[in-house]
C-alpha positions in Angstrom: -23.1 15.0 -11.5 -23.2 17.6 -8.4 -22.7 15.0 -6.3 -19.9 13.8 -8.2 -18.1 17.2 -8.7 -18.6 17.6 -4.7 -17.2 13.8 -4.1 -14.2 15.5 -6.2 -13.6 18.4 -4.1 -13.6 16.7 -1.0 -11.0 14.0 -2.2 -8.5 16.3 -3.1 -8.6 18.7 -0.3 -8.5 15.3 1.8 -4.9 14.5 0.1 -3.4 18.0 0.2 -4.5 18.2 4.1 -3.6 14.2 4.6 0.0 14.8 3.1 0.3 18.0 5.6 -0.6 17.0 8.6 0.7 13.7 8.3 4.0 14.1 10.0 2.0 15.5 13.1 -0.2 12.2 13.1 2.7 10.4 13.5 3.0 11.7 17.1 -0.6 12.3 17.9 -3.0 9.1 18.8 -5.3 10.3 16.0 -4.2 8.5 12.7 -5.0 9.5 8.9 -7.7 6.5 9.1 -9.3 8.3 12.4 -9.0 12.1 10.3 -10.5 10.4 7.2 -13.2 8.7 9.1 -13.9 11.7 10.6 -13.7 13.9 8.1 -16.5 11.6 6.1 -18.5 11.7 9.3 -18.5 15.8 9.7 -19.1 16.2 5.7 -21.9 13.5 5.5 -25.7 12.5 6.8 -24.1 12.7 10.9 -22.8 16.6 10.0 -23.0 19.0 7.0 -24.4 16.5 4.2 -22.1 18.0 2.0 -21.4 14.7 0.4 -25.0 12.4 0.0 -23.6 8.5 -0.1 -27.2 7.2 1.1 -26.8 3.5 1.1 -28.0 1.3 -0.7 -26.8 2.8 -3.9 -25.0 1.7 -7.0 -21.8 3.9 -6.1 -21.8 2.3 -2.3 -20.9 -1.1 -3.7 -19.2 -0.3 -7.1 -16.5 1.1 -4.4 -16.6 -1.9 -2.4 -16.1 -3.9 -4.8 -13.2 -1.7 -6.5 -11.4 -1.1 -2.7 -12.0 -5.4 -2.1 -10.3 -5.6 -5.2 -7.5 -3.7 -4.6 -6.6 -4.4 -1.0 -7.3 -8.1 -1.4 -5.1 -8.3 -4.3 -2.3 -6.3 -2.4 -2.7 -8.4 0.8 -2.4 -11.7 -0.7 0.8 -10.4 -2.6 2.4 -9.7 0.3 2.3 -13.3 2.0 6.0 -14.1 1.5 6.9 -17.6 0.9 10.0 -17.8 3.3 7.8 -15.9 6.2 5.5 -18.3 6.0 8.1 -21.1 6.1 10.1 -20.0 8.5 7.4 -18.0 10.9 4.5 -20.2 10.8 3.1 -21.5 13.6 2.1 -18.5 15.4 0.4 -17.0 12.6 -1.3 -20.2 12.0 -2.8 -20.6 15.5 -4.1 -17.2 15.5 -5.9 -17.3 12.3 -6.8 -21.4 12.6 -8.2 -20.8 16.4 -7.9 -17.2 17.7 -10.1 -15.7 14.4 -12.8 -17.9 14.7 -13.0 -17.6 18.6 -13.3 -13.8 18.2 -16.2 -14.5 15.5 -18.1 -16.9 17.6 -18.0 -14.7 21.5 -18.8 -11.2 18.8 -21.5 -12.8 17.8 -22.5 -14.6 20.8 -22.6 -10.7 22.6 -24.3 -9.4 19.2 -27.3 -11.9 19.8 -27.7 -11.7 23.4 -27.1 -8.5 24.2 -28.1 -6.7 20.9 -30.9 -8.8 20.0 -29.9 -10.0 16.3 -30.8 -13.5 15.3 -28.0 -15.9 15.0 -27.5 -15.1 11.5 -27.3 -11.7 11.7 -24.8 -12.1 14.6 -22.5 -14.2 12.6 -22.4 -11.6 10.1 -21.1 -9.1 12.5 -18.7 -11.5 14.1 -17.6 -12.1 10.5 -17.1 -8.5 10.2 -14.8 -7.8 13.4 -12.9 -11.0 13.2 -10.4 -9.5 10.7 -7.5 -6.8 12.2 -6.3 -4.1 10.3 -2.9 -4.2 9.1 -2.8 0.0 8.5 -3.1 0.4 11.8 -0.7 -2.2 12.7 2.0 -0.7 10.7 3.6 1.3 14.1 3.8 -2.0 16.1 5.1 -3.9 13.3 7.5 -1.1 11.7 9.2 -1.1 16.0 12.4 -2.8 15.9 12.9 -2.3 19.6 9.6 -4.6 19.7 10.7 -8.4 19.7 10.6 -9.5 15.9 8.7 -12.8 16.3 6.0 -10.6 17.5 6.1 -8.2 14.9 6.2 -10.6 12.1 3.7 -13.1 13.5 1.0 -9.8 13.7 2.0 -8.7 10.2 1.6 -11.8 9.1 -2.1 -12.8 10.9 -3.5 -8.9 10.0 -2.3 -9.6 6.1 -3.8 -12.8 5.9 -6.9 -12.7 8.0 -8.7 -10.1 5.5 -8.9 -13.1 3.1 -10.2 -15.6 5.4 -12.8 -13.2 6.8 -14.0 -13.1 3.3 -15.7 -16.5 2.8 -18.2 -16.5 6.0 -18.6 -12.6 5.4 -20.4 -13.6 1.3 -22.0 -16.6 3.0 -23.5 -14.7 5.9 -25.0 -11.8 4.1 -26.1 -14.2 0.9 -28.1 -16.5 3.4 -29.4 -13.4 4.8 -30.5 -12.1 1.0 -32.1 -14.7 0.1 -33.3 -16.3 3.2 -31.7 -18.9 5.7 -34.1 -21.4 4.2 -33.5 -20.7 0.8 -29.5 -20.6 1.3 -28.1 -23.9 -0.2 -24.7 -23.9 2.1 -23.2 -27.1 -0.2 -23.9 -24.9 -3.3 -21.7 -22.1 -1.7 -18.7 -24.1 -0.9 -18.7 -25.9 -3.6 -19.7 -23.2 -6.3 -18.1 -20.2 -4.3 -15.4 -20.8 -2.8 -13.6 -24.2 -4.6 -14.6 -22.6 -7.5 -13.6 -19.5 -7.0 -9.8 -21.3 -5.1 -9.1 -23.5 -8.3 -9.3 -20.2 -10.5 -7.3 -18.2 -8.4 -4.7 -20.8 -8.5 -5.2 -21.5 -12.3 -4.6 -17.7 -12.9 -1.9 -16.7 -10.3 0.2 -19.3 -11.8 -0.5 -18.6 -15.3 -0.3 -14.9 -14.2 3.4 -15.9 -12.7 4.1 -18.1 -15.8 3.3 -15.2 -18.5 5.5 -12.4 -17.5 9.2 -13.3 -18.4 11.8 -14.1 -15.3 14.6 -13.3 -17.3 16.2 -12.0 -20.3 16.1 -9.0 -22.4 13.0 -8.9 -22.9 12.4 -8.9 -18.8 15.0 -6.4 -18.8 13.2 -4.3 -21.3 10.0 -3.9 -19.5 9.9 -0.7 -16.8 9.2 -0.9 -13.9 5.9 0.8 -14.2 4.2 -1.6 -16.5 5.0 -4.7 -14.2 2.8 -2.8 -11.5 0.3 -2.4 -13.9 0.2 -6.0 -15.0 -0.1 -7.0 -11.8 -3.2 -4.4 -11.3 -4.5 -5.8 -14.5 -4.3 -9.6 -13.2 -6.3 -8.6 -10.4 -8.6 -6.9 -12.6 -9.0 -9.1 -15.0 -9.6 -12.5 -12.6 -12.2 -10.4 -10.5 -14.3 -9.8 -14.2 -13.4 -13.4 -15.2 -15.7 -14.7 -12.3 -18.3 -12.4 -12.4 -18.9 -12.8 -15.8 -18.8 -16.5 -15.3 -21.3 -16.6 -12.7 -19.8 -19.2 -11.1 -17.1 -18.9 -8.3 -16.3 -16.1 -6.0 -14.5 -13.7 -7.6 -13.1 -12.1 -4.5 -11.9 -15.2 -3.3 -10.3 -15.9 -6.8 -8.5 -12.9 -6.7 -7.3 -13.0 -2.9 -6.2 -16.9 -3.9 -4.3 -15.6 -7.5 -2.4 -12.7 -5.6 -1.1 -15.0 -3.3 0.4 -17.4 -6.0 1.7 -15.2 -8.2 3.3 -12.9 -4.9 5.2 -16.6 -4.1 6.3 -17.8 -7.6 7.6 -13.6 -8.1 8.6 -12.3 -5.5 9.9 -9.5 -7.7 6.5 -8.9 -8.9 5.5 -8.1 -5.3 8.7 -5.6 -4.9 7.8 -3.8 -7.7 4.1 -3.3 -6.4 5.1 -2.6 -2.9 7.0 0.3 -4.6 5.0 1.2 -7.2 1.5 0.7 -6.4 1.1 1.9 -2.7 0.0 5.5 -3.6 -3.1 4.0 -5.5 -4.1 1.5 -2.7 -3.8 4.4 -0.7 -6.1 7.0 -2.6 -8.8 3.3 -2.7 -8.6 3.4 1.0 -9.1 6.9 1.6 -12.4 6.9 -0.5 -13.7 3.9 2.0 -13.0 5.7 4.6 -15.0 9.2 3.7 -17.4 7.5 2.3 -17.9 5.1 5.6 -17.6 7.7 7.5 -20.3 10.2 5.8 -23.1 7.1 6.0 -22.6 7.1 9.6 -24.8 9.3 11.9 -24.6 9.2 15.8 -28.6 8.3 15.8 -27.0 5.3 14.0 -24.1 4.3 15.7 -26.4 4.4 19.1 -29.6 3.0 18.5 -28.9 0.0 20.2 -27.9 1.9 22.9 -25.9 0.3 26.1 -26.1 -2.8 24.2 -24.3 -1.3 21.5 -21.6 0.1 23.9 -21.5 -3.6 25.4 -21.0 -5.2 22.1 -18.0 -2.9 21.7 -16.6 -4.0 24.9 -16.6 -7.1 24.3 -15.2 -6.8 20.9 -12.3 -5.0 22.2 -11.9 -6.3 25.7 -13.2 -9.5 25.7 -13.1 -11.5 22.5 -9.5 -10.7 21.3 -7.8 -11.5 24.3 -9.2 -14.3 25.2 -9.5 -16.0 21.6 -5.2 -15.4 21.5 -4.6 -16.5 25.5 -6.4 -19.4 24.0 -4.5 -20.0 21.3 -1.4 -19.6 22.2 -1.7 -22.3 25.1 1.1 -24.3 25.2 3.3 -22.0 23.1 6.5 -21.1 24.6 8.1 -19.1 22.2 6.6 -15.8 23.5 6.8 -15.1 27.3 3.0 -14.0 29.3 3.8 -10.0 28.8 4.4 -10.4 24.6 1.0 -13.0 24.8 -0.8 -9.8 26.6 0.5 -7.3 24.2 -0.3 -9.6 21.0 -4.1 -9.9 23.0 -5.2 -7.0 22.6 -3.4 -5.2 19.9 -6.2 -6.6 17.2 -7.3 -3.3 15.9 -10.0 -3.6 13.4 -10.3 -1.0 10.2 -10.3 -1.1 6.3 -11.3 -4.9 6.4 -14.2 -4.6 8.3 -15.2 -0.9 6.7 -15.0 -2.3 3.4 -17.2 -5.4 4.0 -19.4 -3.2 5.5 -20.0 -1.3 3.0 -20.0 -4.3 0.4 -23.4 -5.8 2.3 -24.7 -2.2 2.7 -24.8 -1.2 -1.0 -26.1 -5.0 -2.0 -28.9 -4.2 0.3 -28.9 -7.1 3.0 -31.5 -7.1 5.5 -30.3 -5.7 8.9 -27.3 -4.5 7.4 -27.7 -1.2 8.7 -28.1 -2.3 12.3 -25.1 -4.6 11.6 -22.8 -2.2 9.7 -23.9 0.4 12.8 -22.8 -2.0 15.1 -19.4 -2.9 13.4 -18.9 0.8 12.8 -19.0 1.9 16.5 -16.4 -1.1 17.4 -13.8 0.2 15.0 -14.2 3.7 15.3 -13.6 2.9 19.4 -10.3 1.0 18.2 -9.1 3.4 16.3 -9.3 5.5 19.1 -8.0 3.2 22.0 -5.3 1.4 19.2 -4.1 4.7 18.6 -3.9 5.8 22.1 -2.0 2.7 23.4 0.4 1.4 20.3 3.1 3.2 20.8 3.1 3.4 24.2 2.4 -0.6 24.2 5.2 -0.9 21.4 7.7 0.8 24.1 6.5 -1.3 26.8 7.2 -4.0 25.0 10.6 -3.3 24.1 11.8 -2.4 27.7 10.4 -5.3 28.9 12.1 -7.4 26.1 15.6 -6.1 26.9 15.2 -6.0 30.4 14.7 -9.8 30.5 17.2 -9.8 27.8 19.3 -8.5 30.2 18.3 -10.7 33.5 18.8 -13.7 31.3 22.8 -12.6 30.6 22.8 -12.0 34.3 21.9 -15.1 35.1 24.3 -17.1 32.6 27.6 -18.2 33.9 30.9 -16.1 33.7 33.1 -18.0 31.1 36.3 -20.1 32.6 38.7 -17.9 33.1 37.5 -14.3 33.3 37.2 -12.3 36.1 
C-alpha cells in the first residue's frame, strides 16, 4: 500500500511538471519521454529508490500488459485505409525488408559482441526492430519536410509495433520454456492465426454493432463511442486470455485495425477523445522503465554494450533502409539518408521490455539492459538531430524544387 500511495505521488507531480515544462521541451532536445525516463531513473533502484518496481513482479507485467493494450489498440486504429492505398509501397518495403534486416544485424552484434546465444539475440533484435512513433511526431507533424516522407515514416512507426509483436512472444516463450521444448508450429498456428482470425472476427463485428447512421447514431455522445472502442479492446484482450488459445495481443492489434478501416469515424473520435489516456499509460511505462534501470545495469556488458548500441543506431537502420529502398526512385539519395537513420526506438521497445521482465524470462535482464541503453542513446541523439534534420530536409527539398523549375523550359512566348 506504501508503495502504491508513493507510485501516486510521483504520477501526479509527473503530470503537473509534464504539462509545465512542456512548451520548453518543444525547443529543447530533451523530450517528455527523455524527462519521464529520467525522472523514473533518479526516483528508482539507479537513484533515490523512492519508488521500488523490482522486476519480476505482478505490477511489472499487469502494466505491460494494460500499456500493450492500449497502444496496440490505438496504433492499429490509426492505419487509414486510403493511406495505405494510396502510400503503400514505401511503407511496405520498410516493414517487409528494412524491419527484419535491422532484427537479424541487432542480433547478429548482440551474439558476437555481447555474448548471448542466438535466442537471446533474436529477442533483443526483436525488441529494437520497432521505431517509435512519439518520437516521430516532430518529423512527421513538418510540413516543410517532403510529405511522401512524412507519411511513409508515420505510416512504418504505426505499423511496425504490431509486427514486432509476433517474434517478440515467440522469442521470450522459447526462451521460458526452453528452445527444445518450444513447439514453433504450435505457435503459429495456435498464436498467431488464432489469435488473426479473432481479431478479424471481432473488429468487424465490433464495426458491425455500433450504428453508422440514424438517430440512434446521432443520439450517442461522443464520449461513449471512445469508450466503446476502449471496451472492444478490452474486451478481445480478456476473450483470448480466457480462451487459452490465440494471442490476445495480436487479436487485439488485428481487431483495431479492422474496425479503424470499416469506421473511420470511430478512429476520429478516439484520436480526439482518448489521447489523454494513452498518454497517462505511457507515462507509467516510462517511470516505471526508467526506475528498474540502474547504471551497474545498463553497463555490465561494458564496451560491448556501447558496441551493440552503435550498431543499433549507426549501423543496422541505415543500412536495412539503403537496402530496401534499392531501386526506388520516388525519394532522391538525401530523403533515403534522412529516412536511414531517423528510426528512433521508445514506447514499443520499453513496453516489450518490460512485458518479458515481469513474466520472468531468462536473461531478460541482460537483454532488457541491453535494449534500454540503445533507446535511452536514441532519445538522446533523435532528439538532438530531428529538428535540425527535419530543416535540412526541407531546404534541401525546395532547393531542388527550385533547380528543377530552373531547369524547365520558358513557355512559348514569354520573355
Amino acid at each position: 500500500m506504501e508503495e502504491f500511495r508513493t507510485a501516486m505521488i510521483v504520477l501526479g507531480a509527473l503530470l503537473v511538471l509534464g504539462a509545465l515544462v512542456s512548451g520548453l521541451t518543444r525547443r529543447s532536445f530533451l523530450s517528455l519521454t527523455a524527462l519521464y525516463v529520467l525522472a523514473g531513473f533518479a526516483l528508482g533502484q539507479g537513484g533515490l529508490e523512492v519508488l521500488d518496481f523490482t522486476a519480476p513482479e505482478g505490477f511489472v507485467e499487469d502494466l505491460a500488459i494494460v500499456a500493450l493494450v492500449v497502444i496496440l489498440f490505438r496504433d492499429g486504429l490509426e492505419v487509414e485505409g486510403e493511406m495505405l492505398q494510396r502510400e503503400w509501397r514505401l511503407p511496405l518495403r520498410k516493414l517487409v525488408l528494412a524491419m527484419p534486416i535491422t532484427a537479424v544485424i541487432i542480433a547478429a552484434a548482440g551474439h558476437w559482441i555481447a555474448g548471448l546465444t542466438w535466442l537471446e539475440a533474436a529477442l533483443l533484435g526483436s525488441l529494437l526492430s520497432p521505431t517509435d512513433p512519439v518520437l516521430s511526431s516532430s518529423v512527421v507533424t513538418n510540413p516543410r519536410v517532403p510529405r511522401l516522407i512524412r507519411h511513409s515514416l508515420n505510416l512504418e512507426s504505426g505499423l511496425n509495433d504490431g509486427l514486432a509483436l509476433p517474434p517478440v512472444l515467440a522469442f521470450s516463450a522459447a526462451l521460458a520454456v526452453g528452445e527444445s521444448d518450444f513447439v514453433w508450429w504450435r505457435f503459429i498456428l495456435e498464436d498467431l492465426t488464432i489469435g488473426f482470425a479473432a481479431g478479424l472476427a471481432l473488429g468487424w463485428a465490433a464495426s458491425r454493432l455500433l450504428p453508422r447512421s440514424g438517430p440512434y447514431q446521432e443520439a450517442i455522445p461522443e464520449h461513449q463511442k471512445v469508450l466503446y472502442a476502449i471496451g472492444v479492446a478490452v474486451l478481445t484482450y480478456g476473450l483470448l486470455a480466457v480462451a487459452e488459445h490465440g494471442n490476445p495481443f495480436i487479436a487485439v492489434y488485428v481487431c483495431a485495425m479492422v474496425l479503424g478501416i470499416r469506421r473511420p469515424d470511430v478512429r476520429r473520435h478516439v484520436e480526439r477523445g482518448a489521447s489523454e489516456i494513452v498518454e497517462i499509460v505511457k507515462l507509467g511505462v516510462f517511470v516505471v522503465f526508467g526506475a528498474i534501470l540502474t547504471l551497474d545495469g545498463l553497463f555490465q556488458d561494458g564496451w560491448a554494450a556501447v558496441a551493440v548500441v552503435i550498431v543499433t543506431l549507426l549501423v543496422a537502420r541505415p543500412v536495412a533502409v539503403w537496402l530496401a529502398l534499392l531501386g526506388v526512385h520516388s525519394v532522391d539519395r538525401e530523403g533515403k539518408a534522412f529516412m536511414a537513420w531517423f528510426g528512433p526506438k521508445g514506447v514499443a521497445t520499453m513496453t516489450y521490455s518490460l512485458l518479458i521482465l515481469g513474466q520472468g524470462v531468462p536473461a531478460a535482464a541482460e537483454i532488457t539492459n541491453l535494449a534500454a541503453l540503445c533507446v535511452v542513446t536514441s532519445i538522446i541523439a533523435h532528439g538532438l538531430t530531428d529538428t535540425p534534420g527535419a530543416n535540412w530536409m526541407a531546404r534541401h527539398t525546395e532547393r531542388a524544387e527550385a533547380e528543377r523549375r530552373a531547369r524547365e523550359p520558358e513557355p512559348a512566348g514569354t520573355g
